[in-house]
Every structure is written in C-alpha cells, then in structure tokens.
C-alpha positions in Angstrom: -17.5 8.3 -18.0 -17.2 7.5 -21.6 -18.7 9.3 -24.5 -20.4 7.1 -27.6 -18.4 9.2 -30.1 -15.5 7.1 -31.2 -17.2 4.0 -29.6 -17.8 1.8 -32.9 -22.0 1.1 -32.5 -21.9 4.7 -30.4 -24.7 7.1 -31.6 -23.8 10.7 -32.9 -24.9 12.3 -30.2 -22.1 12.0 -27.9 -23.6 11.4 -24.9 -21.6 10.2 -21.6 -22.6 6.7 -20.7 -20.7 4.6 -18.7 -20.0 0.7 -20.0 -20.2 -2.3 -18.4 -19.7 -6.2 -19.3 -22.4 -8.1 -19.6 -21.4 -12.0 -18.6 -23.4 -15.2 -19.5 -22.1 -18.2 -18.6 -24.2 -21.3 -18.9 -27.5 -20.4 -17.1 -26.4 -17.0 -15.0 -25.9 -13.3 -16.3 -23.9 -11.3 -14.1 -22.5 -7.5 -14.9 -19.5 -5.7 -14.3 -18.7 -2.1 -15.1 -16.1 -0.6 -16.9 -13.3 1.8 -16.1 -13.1 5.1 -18.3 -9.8 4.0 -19.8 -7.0 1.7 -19.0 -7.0 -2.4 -18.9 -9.3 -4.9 -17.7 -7.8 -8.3 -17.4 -10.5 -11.4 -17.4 -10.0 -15.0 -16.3 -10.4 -17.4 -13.2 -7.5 -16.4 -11.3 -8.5 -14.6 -8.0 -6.1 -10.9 -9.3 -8.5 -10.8 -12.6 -10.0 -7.5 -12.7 -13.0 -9.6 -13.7 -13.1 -12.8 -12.4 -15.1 -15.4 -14.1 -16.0 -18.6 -12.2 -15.6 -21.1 -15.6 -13.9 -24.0 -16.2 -13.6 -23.4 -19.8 -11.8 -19.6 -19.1 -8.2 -19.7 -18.3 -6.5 -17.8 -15.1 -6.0 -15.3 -17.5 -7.5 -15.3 -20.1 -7.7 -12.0 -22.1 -7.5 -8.0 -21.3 -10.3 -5.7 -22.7 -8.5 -2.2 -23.6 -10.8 0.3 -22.5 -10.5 3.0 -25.2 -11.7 4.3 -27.6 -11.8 2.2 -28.9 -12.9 -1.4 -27.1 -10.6 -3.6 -28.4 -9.7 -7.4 -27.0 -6.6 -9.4 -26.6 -6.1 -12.7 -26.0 -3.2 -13.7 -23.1 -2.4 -17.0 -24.7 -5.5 -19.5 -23.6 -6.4 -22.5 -23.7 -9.7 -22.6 -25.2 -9.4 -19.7 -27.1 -11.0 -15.9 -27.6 -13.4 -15.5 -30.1 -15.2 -12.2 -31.7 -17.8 -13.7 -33.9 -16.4 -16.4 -35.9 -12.6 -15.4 -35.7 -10.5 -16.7 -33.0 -7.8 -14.1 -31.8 -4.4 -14.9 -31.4 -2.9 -15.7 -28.7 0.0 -14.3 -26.5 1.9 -14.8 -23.1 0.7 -12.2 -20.6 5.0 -11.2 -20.4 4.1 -10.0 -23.9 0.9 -8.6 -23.3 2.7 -6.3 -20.9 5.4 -5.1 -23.1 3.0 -3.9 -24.9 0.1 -1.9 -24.2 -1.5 -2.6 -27.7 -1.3 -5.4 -29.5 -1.5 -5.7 -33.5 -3.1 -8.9 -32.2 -6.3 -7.7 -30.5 -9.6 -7.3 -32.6 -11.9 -3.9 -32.1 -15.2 -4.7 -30.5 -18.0 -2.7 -30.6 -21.2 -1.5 -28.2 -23.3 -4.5 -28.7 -21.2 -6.9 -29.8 -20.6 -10.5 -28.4 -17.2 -12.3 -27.7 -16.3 -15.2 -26.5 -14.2 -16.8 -23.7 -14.2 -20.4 -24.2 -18.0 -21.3 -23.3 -18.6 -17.7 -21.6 -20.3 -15.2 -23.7 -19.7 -11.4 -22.8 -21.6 -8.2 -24.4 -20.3 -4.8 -23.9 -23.4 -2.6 -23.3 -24.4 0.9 -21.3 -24.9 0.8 -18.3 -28.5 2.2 -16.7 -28.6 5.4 -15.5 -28.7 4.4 -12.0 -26.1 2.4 -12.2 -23.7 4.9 -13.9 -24.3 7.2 -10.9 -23.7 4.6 -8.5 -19.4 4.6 -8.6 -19.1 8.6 -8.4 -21.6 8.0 -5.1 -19.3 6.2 -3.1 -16.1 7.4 -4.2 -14.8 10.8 -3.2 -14.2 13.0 -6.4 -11.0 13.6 -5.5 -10.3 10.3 -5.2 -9.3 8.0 -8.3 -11.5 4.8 -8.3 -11.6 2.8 -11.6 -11.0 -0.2 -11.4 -13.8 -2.8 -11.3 -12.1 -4.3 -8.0 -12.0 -0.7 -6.9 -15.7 0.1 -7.4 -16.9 -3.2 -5.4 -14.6 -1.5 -2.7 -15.8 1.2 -2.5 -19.8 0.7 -3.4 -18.6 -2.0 0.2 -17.8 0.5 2.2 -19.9 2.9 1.3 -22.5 0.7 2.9 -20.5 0.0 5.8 -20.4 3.6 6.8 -23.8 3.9 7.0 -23.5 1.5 10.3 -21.5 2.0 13.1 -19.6 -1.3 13.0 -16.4 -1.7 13.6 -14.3 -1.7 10.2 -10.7 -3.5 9.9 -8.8 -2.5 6.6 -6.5 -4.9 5.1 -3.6 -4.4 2.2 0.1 -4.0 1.5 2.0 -0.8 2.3 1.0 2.0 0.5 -2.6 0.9 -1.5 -4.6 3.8 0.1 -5.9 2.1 3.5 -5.7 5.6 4.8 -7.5 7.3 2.0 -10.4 4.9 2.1 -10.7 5.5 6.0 -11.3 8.6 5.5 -13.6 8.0 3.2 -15.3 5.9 5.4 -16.1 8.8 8.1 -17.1 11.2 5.3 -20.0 8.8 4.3 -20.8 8.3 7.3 -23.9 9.8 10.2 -20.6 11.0 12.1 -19.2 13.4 8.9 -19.8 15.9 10.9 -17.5 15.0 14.3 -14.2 14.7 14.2 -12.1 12.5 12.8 -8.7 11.5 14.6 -5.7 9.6 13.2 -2.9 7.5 14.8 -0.3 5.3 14.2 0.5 2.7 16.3 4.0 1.9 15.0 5.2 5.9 15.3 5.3 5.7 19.0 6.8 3.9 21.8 4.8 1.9 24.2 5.7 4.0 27.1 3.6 6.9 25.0 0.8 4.9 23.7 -1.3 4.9 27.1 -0.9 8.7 27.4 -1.2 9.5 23.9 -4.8 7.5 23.8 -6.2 7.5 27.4 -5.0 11.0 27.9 -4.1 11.9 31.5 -4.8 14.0 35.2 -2.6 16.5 36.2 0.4 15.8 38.2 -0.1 12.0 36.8 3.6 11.7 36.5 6.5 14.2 36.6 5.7 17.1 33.6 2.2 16.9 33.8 1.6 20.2 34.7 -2.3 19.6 33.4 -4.7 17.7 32.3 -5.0 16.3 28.8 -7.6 14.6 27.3 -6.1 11.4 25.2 -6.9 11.0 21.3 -10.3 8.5 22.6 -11.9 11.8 24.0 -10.8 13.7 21.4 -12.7 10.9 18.7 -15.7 11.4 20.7 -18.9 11.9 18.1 -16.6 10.9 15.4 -14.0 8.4 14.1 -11.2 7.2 15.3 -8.4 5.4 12.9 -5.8 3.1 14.7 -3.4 2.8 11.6 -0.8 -0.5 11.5 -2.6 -2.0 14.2 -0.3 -5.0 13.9 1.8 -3.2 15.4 -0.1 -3.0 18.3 2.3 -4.4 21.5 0.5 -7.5 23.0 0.4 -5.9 26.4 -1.5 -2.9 25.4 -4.2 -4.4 23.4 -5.8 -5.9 26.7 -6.3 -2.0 27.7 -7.6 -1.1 24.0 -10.1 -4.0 24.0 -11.3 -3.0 27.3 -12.5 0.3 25.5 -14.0 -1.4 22.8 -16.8 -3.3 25.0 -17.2 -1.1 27.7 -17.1 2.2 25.8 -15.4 4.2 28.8 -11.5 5.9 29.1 -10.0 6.1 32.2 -7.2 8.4 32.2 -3.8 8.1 33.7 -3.9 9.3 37.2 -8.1 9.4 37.1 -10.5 7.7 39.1 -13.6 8.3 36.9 -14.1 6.8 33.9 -15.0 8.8 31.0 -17.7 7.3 28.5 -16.9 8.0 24.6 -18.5 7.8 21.1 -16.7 6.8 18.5 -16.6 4.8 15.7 -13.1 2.8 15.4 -11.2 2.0 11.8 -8.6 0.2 12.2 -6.0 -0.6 9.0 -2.4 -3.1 8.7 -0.9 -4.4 6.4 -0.1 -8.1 8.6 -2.3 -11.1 8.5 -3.9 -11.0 11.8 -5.2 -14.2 11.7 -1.5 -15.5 11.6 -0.7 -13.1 14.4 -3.1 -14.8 16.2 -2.3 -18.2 15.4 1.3 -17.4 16.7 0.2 -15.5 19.8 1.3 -12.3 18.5 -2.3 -10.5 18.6 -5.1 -11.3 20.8 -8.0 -13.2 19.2 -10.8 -11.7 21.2 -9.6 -7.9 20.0 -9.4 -9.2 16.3 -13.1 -10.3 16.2 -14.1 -6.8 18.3 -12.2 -4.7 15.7 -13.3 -7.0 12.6 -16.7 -6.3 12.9 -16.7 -5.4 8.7 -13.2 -6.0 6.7 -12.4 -4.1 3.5 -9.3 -5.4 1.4 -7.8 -2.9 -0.4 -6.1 -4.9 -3.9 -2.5 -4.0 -4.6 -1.7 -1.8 -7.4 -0.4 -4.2 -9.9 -4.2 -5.4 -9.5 -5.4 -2.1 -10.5 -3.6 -1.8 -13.8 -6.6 0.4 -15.0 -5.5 3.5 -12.4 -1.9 3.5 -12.8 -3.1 6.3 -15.8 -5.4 8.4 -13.8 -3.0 8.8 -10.9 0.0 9.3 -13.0 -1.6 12.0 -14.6 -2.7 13.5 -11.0 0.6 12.5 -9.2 2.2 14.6 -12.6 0.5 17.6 -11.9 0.8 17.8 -8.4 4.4 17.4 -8.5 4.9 20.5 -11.8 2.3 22.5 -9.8 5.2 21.9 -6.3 7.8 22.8 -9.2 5.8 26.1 -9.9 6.0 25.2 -13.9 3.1 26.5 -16.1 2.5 23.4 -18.2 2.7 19.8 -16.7 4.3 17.3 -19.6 1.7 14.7 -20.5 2.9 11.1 -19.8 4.0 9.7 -23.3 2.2 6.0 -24.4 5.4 4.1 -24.0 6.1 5.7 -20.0 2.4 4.6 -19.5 3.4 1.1 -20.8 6.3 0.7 -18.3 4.3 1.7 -15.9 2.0 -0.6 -16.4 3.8 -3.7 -17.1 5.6 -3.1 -13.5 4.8 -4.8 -10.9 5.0 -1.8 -7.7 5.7 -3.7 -4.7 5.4 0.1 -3.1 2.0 0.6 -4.1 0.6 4.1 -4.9 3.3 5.8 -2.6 5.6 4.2 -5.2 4.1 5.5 -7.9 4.0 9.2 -6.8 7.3 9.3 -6.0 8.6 7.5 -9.3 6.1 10.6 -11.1 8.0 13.2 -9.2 11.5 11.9 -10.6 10.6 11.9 -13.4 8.8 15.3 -13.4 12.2 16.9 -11.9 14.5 14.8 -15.1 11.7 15.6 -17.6 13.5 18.1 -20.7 10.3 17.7 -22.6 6.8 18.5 -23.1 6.0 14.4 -22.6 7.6 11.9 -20.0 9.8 9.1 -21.5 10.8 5.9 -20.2 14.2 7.4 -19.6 12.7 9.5 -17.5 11.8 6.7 -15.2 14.1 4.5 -12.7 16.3 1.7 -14.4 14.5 -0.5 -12.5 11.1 0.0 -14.2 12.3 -0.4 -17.4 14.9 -3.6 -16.6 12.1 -5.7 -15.2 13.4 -6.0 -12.0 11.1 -6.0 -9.1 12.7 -2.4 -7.1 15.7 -0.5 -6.3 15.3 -3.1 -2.8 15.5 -6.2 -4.1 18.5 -8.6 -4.0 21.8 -7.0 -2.0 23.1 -3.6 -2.6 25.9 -3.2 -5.0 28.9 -2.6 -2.8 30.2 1.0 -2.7 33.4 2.1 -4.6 35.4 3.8 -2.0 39.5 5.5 -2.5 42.5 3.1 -1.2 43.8 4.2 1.6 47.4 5.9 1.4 49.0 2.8 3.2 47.6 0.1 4.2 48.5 -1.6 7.4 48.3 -5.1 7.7 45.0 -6.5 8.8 44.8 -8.2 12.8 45.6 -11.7 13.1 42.3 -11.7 15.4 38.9 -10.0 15.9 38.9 -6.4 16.0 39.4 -5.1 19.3 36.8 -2.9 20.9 37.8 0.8 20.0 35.2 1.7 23.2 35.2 0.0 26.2 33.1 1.5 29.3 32.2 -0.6 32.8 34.5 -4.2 32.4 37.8 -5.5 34.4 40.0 -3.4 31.5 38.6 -0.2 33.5 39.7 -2.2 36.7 35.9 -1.5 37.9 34.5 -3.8 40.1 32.3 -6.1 37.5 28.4 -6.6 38.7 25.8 -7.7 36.3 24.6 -4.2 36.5 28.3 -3.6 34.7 28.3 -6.1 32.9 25.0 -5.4 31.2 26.2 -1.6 30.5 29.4 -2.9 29.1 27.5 -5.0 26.4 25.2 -2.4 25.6 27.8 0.4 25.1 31.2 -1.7 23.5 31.5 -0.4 19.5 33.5 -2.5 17.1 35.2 -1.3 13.9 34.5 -3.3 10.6 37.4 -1.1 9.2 41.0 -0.6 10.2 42.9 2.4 9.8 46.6 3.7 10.2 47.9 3.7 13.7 44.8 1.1 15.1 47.1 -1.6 15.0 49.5 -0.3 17.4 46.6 1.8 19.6 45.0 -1.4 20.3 47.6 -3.9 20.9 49.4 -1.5 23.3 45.7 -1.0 25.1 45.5 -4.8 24.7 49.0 -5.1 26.0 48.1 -2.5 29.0 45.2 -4.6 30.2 47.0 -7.7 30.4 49.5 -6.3 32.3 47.4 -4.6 35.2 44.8 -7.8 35.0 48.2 -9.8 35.9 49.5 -6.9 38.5 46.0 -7.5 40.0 
C-alpha cells in the first residue's frame, strides 16, 4: 500500500491506494500493479518484473523505483526512455545495480506518461477492487510484492479452490513450501489436515512404511499397527516435497494411489480409500527426467494437473527489502535485543545487486550474520559476507582455498608408490579363503591415507614385506 502524500500529483489527503502501470502498446492496454517499495525492472526479456511483448523495448529496458517518490531509470537501451520530451540517460544494468539511485533517473508523477521506445506507460491508482485483490491471496504473514509474485499467487489462489492436482516448480530455497501451504489454507480442505514429506530425507527402504503405513507384525518391530502419512492426509493435503527425488521403483506404487484413490498397507489385505489433495514441489526439470528415463511420464501428467513456478530471488528484486527487514527482526528478537538495527541504504543496495543463488534461505541466513556482527544501530555492508560485496556469485563457487595447516616435525620421505592400505579386512593378506562374497567386503571396507605420517613408511613396507612372504610360503 502506498499513501498519495509524497507521491508528486498525490492529493493531501493521504489516502492508501495501491499503484499500478498502465501499458499501451500499439492497439492493446494491459495493467500491472505495483509493489509498495523496491524495483521494478521493464523490458522483453522473460526475468523483467514487467514484461512487455515490443519490438521497439529492449530485454531490459528501464527500472521504475518504487518510492516515494516514482522515479525512472534507463538501463542503457536502444531506442531510448523518454518522460515527456526529455530522453533519460542511459546506463549498463552492472551500473544500475551498484547503485540503487541514479542521479540519472527523472521523477515521475501519478498521471504522468513515459515512454519506452513506441510503448507508452501511465502510473495510475489502482481500483478499489483491484487493490484488495493481492492481500486476498497472499497470507499476511507472508511477503508478496513483486508483480511476478502477485500473478503467483492471485494463480494459485484459484487453483485451490479446485481439487487438482498442483506440481510446484523453482530453485532451492524460493518458498515452494511456503506457497503449498498456502495452497491448503485457501483451500475447501483448510480445515483437514495438512501433512508434509520429503522424499529425499528418507531411504527407500522407509518410504513404503513411512507413506502406506503398516499391520502389525508386518515385519520384525512392528509391534502395532500404523497408519502411513496417506491416511493420515485423509480430508486434507498432502505435500510430497523434492519429488525428483522420488526412486523410479517407488513411483509405480505412488501412482497407483493417485488413480485409484486407495492405500494398502504393508502386511494388509484391505485396501483403504483416502481423500486428499496432493502438492507436490522440486526443484528438477521433470520433463528432462522423463526424457532420460529417470521419472515416469504417466506420474508427471497425474501429479501436473496445475503447475505454479515459483521465480528466483534475483527476479524478485522488489522483496529482498521486505524480508530483510522481517528476517532482521526475527533474528534480534532470537538474540533477545530490545531494538532491531534498521538495514542501512547502501546494505540494501548489496543486497540487491547480488545475485542469491540460495534463494530466500540465503538471504535469512546472510540477515542473521550480520545481525550477530552488527556494532550499530544500522547494518553496513561490512556487516555482510565478502562475497556479497566482491561480486562473486557465493562462498560455493569455484574450488576452496586450500587450508594452511603446521609442518610436521620431520618429514619422512614420501612412497615411491601408491599409498598402501592402512585397513585391510577379508583379502589373501589375511590368508582368508577369497570368495566374491570377500572380495566384495574387502572393497567396501579398504581405507587409504592421502597423508603420510612418521613411522607409516616402515609400518607398511614391513606389513607389505610380511604379506609377500607368507603369500610365497603359501
């Protein structure tokens, strides 16, 4: 929500409106709203906050800082940016995010027109209706701002009114979970329950019980019966996170589920019929698993009955702000301090000129370092990883700087040969009778040293030595 106060055309009463962009280009008007604060990027290119479909607007062609006040900045296109008759200067987008406001950028008012190449926009208020309609289908507690955000989320808060089938897509850590949940809470089964798992944090010999449930004396420990997690979704909503994850024998079973709507549990002889509504969520492209055999087509097109992208972060530059700002609190409220420090313009700027291959759960924890490092009453940049601040793309890319570890007292010379093994269980050293059996342990359970210390040398040549001698005694 914004107020008109401080808005140049605003009114004096200060009422909260909420903005949106009016867009005519050639013979069609289309409208997008507005975040409260933060950065709006426009152009062609697919990642625009805005995308305009224009052969005369660039990939990316300018970035409306959402204030107050409005003002507009030109990222160095072809065709130009124009507010009235004056044509802005441009700048590469690098520049742009170095800095978060640009001597370069031209206030705009409520009202008035700018140009993007042939592509007219108008900032105006949005209807009444229409200003409702984002706090409606995003959870207050939940920070939704950016215009890719609020499609998002006005999608799926139609698909929950449905019982289809709904398959989240998006990197690690964009909030697939968050919006799953959101998905239950808007929809006729609020009121059942709503069960989580993830496929990758258990082992396939615990999947089937975990999920089907099982008899009593099914297998050795189970002293009772147990309903699985599918009975325990019944009337509600069931989330299979990291589906991709999924092994390839087990998604036969899981299918089976889906069309019949029935659970047989381990050791049972009567199916069960369930209720649910699955949401499923990964962050793999499951139409290349199934290209490559990995993931079974006819479970991708039963669980894909609706999909919902969620955008990266570095898409949402507009909520980087919003959730700092929450993450900040959060983290002093942990740290039982009385006052949070406020994040400091040039922090903000880092932040948002990085490019968070982690997502949100990198952001939160980047917030609590630097609420722990923070001497101040505002957060600095040198409160904030290197990284951030270097340009580089994480503490994980590239190799690992090699650690700096004390010489030893003396150094032995190194082998002439591999290492020997410093373990050796089940093998013809032992004087065992070898089997494959053997063999197989031998391989599985032989440790090798990288390193060599004093006294190896001679501990493993006279082993070495001792082996020879009863393998030629033998």
């Amino acid at each position: 929500m914004l107020v008109d106060e401080g808005f140049p055309g605003g009114d004096a009463r200060g009422s909260c409106t909420t903005l949106r962009l009016a867009i005519v280009a050639g013979s069609t008007i289309a409208f997008a709203p507005l975040p409260p604060r933060g950065c709006v990027v426009l152009g062609r290119d697919e990642g625009c906050d805005v995308r305009i479909e224009d052969r005369s607007v660039s990939r990316r062609h300018a970035v409306l800082h959402v204030g107050p006040p409005l003002r507009i900045e030109d990222l160095g296109s072809a065709n130009g940016t124009f507010v009235g008759e004056q044509q802005l200067p441009g700048m590469t987008a690098r520049t742009h995010r170095l800095r978060r406001l640009s001597r370069d950028s031209a206030e705009i008012g409520i009202g008035e027109r700018f140009n993007l190449g042939a592509t007219t926009i108008v900032v105006g208020r949005a209807p009444a209706e229409a200003a409702a309609a984002p706090d409606c289908c995003a959870p207050a507690d939940v920070v939704v701002r950016a215009p890719a955000m609020l499609a998002l989320y006005e999608q799926a808060a139609r698909a929950a009114r449905s019982l289809i089938s709904v398959l989240i897509l998006g990197e690690t850590g964009v909030g697939k979970e968050v919006l799953a949940r959101t998905l239950h809470a808007r929809s006729p089964r609020a009121g059942g329950p709503y069960v989580e798992l993830n496929c990758a944090a258990l082992p396939p010999s615990l999947l089937e019980s975990e999920l089907f449930g099982h008899e009593k004396s099914a297998f050795t420990g189970a002293s009772q019966a147990r309903p699985g997690l599918l009975e325990s979704a019944h009337g509600g909503t069931l989330f299979l996170d990291e589906i991709g994850e999924l092994p390839l024998a087990f998604q036969a079973k899981l299918l089976r589920v889906l069309e019949d709507r029935k659970v047989l549990r381990i050791g049972g002889r009567t199916p069960r019929r369930i209720d649910l509504r699955f949401v499923a969520a990964t962050n793999r492209d499951l139409e290349a698993e199934v290209a490559r055999g990995a993931f079974r087509q006819d479970l991708y097109f039963r669980l894909n009955g609706i999909s919902l992208v969620v955008p990266p972060l570095r898409e949402r530059v507009a909520e980087i702000g919003p959730l700092a700002d929450r993450f900040l609190e959060e983290a002093c409220r942990q740290l039982e301090q009385r006052t949070a420090p406020r994040l400091s313009p040039e922090a903000l700027a880092v932040l948002e000129a990085y490019s968070w291959p982690g997502n949100v759960r990198e952001l939160r924890n980047v917030i609590e370092r630097a609420a722990v490092l923070c001497a101040g009453d505002s957060v600095q940049p040198a409160d904030l990883p290197p990284h951030l601040t270097s340009g580089g793309a994480g503490p994980l890319s590239g190799s690992a700087p090699p650690l700096s570890t004390p010489a030893p007292l003396s150094a032995p010379a190194p082998l002439s040969g591999p290492a020997p093994p410093l373990v050796r269980c089940g093998g013809r050293s032992a004087g065992w009778a070898e089997s494959p059996a053997h063999r197989t342990a031998a391989r599985s359970i032989t440790l090798r040293s990288s390193r060599t210390f004093p006294g190896q040398e001679y501990a493993s040549r006279t082993a070495s030595a001792s082996g020879e001698r009863r393998g030629a005694v033998r």
